[in-house]
PDB file with one MODEL, atoms N, CA, C and O in Angstrom:
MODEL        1
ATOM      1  N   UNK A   1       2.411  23.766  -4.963  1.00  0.00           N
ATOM      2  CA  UNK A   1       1.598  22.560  -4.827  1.00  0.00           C
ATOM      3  C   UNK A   1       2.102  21.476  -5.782  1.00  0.00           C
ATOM      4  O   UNK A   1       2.100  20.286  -5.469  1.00  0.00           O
ATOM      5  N   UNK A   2       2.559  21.964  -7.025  1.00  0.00           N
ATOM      6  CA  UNK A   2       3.144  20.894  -7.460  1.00  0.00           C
ATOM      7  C   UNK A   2       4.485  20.496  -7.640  1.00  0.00           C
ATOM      8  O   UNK A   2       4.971  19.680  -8.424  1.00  0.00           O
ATOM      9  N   UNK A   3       5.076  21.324  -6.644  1.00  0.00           N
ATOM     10  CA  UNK A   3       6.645  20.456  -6.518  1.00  0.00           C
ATOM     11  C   UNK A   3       6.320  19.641  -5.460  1.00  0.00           C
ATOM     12  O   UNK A   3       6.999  18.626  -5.305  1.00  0.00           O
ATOM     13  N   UNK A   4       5.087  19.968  -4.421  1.00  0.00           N
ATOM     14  CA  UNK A   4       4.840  19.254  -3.268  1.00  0.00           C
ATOM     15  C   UNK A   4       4.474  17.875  -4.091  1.00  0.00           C
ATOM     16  O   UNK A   4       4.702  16.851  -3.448  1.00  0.00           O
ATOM     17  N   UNK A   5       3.962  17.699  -5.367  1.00  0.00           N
ATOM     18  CA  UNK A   5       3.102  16.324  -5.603  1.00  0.00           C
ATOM     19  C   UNK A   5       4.328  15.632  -6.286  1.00  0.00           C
ATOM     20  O   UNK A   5       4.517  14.415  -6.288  1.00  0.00           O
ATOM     21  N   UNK A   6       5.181  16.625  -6.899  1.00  0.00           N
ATOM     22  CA  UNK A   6       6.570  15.459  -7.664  1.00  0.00           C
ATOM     23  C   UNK A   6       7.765  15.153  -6.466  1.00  0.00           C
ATOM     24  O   UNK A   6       8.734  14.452  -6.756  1.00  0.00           O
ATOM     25  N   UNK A   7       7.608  15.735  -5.105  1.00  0.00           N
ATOM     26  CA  UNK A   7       8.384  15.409  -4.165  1.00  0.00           C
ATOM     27  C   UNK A   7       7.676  14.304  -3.978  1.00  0.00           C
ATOM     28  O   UNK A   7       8.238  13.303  -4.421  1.00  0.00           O
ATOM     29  N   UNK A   8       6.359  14.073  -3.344  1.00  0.00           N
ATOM     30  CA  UNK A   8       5.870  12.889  -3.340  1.00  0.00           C
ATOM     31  C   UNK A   8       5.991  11.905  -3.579  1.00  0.00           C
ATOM     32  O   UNK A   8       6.165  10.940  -2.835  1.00  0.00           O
ATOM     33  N   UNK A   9       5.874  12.005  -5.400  1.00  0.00           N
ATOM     34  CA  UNK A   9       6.050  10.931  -6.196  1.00  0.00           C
ATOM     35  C   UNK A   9       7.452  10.569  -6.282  1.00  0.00           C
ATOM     36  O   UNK A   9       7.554   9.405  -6.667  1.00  0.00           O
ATOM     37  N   UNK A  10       8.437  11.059  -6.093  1.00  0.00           N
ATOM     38  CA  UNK A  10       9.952  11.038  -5.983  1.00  0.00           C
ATOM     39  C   UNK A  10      10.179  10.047  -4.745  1.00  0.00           C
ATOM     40  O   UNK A  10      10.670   8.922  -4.838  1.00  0.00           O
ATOM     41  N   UNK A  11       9.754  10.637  -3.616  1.00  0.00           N
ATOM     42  CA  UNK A  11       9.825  10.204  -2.622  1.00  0.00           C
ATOM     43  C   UNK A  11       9.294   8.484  -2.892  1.00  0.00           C
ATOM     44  O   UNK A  11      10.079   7.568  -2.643  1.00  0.00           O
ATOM     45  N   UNK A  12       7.744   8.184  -3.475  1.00  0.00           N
ATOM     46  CA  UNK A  12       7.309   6.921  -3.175  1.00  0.00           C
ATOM     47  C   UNK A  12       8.355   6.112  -4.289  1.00  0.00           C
ATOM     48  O   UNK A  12       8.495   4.890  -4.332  1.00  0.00           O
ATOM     49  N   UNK A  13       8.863   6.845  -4.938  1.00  0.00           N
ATOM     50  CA  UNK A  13       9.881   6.233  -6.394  1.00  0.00           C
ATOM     51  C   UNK A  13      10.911   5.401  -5.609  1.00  0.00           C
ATOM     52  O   UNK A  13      11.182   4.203  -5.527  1.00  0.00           O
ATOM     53  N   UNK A  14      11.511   6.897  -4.898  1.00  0.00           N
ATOM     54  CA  UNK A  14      12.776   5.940  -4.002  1.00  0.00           C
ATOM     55  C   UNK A  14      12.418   4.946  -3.080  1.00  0.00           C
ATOM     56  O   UNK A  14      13.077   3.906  -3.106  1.00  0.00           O
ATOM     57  N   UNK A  15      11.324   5.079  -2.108  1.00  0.00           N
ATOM     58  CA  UNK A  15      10.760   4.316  -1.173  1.00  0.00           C
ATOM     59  C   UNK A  15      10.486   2.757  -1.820  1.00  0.00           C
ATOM     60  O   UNK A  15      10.842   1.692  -1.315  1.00  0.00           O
ATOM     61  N   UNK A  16       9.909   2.917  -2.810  1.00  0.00           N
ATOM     62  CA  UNK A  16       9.073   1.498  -3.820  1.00  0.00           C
ATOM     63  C   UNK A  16      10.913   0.919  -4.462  1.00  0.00           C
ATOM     64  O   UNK A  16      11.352  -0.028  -3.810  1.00  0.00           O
ATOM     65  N   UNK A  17      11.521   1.255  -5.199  1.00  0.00           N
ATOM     66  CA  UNK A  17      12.840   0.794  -5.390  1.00  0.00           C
ATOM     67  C   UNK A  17      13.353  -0.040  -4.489  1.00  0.00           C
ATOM     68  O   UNK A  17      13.584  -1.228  -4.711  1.00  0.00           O
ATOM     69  N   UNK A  18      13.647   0.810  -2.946  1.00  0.00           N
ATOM     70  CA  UNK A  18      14.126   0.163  -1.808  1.00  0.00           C
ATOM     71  C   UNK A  18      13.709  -0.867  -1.308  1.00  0.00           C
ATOM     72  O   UNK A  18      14.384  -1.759  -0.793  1.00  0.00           O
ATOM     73  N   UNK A  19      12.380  -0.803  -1.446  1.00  0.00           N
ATOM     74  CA  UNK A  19      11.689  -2.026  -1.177  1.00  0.00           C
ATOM     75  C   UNK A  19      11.781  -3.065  -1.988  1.00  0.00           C
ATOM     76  O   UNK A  19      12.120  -4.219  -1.725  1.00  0.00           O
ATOM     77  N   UNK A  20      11.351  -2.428  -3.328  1.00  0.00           N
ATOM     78  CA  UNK A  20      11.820  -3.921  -3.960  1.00  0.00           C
ATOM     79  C   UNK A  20      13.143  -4.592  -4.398  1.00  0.00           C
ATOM     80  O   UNK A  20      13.334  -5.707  -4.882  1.00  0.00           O
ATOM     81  N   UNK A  21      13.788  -3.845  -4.166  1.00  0.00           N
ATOM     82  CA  UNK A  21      15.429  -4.156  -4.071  1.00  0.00           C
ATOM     83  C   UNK A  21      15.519  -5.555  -2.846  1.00  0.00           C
ATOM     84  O   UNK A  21      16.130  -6.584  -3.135  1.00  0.00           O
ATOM     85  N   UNK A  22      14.885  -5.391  -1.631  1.00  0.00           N
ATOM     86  CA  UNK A  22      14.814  -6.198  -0.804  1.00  0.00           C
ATOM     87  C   UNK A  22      13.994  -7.685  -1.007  1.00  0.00           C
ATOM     88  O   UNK A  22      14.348  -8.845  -0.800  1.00  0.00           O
ATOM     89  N   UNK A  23      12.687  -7.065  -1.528  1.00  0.00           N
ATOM     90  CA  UNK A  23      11.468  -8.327  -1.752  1.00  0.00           C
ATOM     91  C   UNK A  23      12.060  -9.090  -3.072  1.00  0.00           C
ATOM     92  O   UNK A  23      11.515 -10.183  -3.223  1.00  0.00           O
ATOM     93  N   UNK A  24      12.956  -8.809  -3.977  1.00  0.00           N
ATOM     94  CA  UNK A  24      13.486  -9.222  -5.383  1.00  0.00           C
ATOM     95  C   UNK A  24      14.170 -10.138  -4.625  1.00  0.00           C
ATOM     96  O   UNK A  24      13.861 -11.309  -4.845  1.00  0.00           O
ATOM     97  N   UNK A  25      15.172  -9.901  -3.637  1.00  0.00           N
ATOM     98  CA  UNK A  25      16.343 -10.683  -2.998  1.00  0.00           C
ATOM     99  C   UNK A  25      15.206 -12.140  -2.607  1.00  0.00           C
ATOM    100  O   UNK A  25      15.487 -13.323  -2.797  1.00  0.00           O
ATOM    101  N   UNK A  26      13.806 -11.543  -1.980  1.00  0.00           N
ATOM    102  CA  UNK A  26      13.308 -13.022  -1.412  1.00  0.00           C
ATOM    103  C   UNK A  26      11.764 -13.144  -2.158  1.00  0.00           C
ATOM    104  O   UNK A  26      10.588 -13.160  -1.794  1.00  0.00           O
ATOM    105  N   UNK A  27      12.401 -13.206  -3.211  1.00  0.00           N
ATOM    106  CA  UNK A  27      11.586 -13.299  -4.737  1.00  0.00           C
ATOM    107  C   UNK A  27       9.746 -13.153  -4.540  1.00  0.00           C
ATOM    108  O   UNK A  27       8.833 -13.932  -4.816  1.00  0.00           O
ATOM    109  N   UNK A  28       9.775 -11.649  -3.881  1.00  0.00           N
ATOM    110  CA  UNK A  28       7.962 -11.865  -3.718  1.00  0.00           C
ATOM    111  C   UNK A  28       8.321 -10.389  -4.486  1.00  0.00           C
ATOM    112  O   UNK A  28       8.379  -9.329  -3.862  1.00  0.00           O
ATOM    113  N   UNK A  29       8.522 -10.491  -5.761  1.00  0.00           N
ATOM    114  CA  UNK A  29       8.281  -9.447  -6.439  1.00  0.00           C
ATOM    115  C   UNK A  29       6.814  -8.612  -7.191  1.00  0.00           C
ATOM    116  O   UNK A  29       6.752  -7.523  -7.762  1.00  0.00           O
ATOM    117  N   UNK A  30       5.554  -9.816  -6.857  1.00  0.00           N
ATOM    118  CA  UNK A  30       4.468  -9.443  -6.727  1.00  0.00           C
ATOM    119  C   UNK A  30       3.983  -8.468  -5.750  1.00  0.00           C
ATOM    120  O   UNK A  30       2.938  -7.861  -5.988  1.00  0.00           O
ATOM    121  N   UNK A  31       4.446  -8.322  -4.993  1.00  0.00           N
ATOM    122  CA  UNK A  31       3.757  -7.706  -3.314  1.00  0.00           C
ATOM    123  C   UNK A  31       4.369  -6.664  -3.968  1.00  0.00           C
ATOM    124  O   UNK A  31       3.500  -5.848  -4.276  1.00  0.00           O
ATOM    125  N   UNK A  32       5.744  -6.218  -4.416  1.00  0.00           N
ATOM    126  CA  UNK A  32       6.723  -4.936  -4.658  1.00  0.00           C
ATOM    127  C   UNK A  32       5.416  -3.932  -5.565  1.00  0.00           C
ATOM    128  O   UNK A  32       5.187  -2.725  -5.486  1.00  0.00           O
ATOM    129  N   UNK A  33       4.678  -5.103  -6.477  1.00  0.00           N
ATOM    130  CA  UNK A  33       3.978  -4.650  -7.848  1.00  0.00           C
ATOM    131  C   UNK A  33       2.698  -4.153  -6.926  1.00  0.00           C
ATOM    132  O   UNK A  33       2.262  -3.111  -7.417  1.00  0.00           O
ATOM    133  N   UNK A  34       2.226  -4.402  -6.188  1.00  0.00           N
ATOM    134  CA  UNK A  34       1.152  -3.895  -5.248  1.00  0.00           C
ATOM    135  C   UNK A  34       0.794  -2.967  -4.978  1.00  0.00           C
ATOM    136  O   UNK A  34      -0.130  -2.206  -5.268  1.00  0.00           O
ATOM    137  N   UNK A  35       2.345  -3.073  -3.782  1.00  0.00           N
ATOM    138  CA  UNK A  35       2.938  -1.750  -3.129  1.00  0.00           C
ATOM    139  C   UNK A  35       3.144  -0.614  -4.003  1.00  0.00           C
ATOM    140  O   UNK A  35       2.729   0.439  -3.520  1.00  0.00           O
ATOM    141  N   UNK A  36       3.653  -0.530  -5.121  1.00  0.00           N
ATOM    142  CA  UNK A  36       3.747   0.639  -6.115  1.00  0.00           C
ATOM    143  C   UNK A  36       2.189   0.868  -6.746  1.00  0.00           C
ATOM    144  O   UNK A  36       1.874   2.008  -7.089  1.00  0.00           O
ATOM    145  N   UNK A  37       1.614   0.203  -6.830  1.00  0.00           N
ATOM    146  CA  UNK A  37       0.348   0.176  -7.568  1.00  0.00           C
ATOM    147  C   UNK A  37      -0.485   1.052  -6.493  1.00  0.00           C
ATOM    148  O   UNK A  37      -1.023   2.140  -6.702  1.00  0.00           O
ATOM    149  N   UNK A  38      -0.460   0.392  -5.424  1.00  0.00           N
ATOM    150  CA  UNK A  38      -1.168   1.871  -4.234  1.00  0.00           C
ATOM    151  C   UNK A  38      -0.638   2.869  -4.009  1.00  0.00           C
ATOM    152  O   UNK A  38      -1.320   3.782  -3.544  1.00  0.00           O
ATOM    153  N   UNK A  39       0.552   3.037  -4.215  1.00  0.00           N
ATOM    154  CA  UNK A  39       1.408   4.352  -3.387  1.00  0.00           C
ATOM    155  C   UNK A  39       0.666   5.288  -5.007  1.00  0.00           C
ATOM    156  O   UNK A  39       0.114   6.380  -4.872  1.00  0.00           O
ATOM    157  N   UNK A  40       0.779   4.742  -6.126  1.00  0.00           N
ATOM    158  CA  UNK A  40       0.894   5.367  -7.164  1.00  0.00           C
ATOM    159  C   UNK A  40      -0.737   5.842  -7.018  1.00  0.00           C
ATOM    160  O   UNK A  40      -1.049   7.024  -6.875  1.00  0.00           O
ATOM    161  N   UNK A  41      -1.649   4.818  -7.073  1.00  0.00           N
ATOM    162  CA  UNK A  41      -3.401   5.250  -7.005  1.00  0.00           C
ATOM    163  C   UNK A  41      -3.428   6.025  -5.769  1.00  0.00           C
ATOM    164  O   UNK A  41      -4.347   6.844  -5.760  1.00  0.00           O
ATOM    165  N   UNK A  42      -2.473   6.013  -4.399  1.00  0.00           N
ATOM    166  CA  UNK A  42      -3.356   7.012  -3.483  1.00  0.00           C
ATOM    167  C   UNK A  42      -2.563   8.481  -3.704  1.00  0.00           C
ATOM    168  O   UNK A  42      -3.120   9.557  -3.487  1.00  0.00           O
ATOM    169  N   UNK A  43      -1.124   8.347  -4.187  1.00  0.00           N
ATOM    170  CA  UNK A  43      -0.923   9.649  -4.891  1.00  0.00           C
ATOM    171  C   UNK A  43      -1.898  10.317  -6.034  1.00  0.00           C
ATOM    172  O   UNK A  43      -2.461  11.366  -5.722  1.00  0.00           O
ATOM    173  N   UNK A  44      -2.056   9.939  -6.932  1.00  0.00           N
ATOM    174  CA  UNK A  44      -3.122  10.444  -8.008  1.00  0.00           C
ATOM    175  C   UNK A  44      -3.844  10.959  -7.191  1.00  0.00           C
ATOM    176  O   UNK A  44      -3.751  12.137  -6.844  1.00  0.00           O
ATOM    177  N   UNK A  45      -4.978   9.844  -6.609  1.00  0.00           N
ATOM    178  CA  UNK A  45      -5.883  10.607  -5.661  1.00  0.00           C
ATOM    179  C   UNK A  45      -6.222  11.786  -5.010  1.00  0.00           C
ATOM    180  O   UNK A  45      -7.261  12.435  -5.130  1.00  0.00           O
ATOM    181  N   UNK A  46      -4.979  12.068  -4.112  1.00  0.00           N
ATOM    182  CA  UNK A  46      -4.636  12.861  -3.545  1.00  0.00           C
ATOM    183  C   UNK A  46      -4.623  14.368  -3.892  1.00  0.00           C
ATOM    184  O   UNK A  46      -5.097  15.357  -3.332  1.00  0.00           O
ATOM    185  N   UNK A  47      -3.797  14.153  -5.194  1.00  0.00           N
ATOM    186  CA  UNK A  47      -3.259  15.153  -6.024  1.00  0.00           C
ATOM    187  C   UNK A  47      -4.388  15.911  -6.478  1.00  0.00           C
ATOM    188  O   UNK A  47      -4.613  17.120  -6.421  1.00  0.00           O
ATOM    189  N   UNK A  48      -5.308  14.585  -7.119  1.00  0.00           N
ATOM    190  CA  UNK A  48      -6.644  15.315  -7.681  1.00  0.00           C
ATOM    191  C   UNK A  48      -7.474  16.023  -7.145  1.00  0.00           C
ATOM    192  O   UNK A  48      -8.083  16.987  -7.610  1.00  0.00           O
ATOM    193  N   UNK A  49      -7.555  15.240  -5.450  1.00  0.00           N
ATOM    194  CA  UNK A  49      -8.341  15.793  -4.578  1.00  0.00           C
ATOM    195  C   UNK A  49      -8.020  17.361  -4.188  1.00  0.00           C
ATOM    196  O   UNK A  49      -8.913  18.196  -4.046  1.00  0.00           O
ATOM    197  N   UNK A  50      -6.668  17.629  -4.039  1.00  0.00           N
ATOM    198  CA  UNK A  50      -6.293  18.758  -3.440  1.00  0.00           C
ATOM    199  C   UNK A  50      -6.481  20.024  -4.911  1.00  0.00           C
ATOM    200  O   UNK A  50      -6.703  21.225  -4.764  1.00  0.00           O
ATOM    201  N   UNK A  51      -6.302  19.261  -6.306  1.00  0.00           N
ATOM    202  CA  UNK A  51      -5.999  20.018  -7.461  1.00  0.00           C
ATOM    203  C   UNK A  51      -7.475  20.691  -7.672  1.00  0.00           C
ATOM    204  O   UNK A  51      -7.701  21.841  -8.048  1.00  0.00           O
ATOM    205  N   UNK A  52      -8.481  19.609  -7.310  1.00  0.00           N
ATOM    206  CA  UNK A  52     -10.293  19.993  -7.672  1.00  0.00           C
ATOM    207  C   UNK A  52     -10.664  20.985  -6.744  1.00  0.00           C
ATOM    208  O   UNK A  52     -11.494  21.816  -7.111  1.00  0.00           O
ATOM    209  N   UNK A  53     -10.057  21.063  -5.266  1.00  0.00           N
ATOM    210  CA  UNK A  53     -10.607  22.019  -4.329  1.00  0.00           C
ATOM    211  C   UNK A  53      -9.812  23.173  -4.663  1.00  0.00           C
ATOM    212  O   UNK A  53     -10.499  24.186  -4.798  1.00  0.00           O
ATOM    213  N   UNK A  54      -8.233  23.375  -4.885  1.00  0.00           N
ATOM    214  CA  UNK A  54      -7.866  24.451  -5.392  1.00  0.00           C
ATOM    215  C   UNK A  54      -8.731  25.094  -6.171  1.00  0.00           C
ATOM    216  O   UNK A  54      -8.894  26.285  -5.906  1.00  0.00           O
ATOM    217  N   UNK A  55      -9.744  24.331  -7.668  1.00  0.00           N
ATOM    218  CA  UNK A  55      -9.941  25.007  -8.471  1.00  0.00           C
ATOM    219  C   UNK A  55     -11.323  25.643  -8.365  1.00  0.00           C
ATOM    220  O   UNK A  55     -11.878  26.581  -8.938  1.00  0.00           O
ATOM    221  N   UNK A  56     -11.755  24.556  -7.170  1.00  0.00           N
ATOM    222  CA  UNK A  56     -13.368  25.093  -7.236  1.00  0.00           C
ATOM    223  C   UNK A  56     -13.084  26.163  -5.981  1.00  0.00           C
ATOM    224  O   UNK A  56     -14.184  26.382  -5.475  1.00  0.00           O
ATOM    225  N   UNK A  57     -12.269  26.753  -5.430  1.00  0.00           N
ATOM    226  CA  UNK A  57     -11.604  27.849  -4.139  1.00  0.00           C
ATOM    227  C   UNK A  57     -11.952  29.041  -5.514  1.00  0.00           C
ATOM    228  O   UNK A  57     -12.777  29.953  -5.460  1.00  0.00           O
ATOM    229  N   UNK A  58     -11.152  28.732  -6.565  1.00  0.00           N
ATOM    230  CA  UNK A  58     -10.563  29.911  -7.159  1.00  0.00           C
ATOM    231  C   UNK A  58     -12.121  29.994  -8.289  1.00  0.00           C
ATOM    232  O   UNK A  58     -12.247  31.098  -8.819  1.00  0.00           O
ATOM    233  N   UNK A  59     -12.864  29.293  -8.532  1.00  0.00           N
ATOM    234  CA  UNK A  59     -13.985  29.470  -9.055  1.00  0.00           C
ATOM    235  C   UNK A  59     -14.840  30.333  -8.115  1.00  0.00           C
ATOM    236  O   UNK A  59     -15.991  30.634  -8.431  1.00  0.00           O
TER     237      UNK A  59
ENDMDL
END
């Protein structure tokens, strides 16, 4: 489960880069700051969500 959540985060790392590699070129480097700012809050989320039901399974 948690190589599944650092593939994730790897994954939105490279994804968010690529993107802003592009949006830098047509200077909306705000939107780039967004876009990472959600990928990053709905990962957490996620993580937590799946990490709290694991624990209350094993409770």
């Amino acid at each position: 489960m948690i190589i599944a959540v650092f593939f994730g985060i790897l994954i939105l790392i490279i994804v968010g880069l690529y993107v802003a590699y592009i949006y830098i070129k047509q200077k909306f480097i705000w939107v780039v700051g967004i876009l990472l700012l959600l990928g990053t809050l709905f990962n957490w989320f996620l993580y937590n969500k799946y990490l709290s039901k694991k624990y209350r399974i094993r409770e």
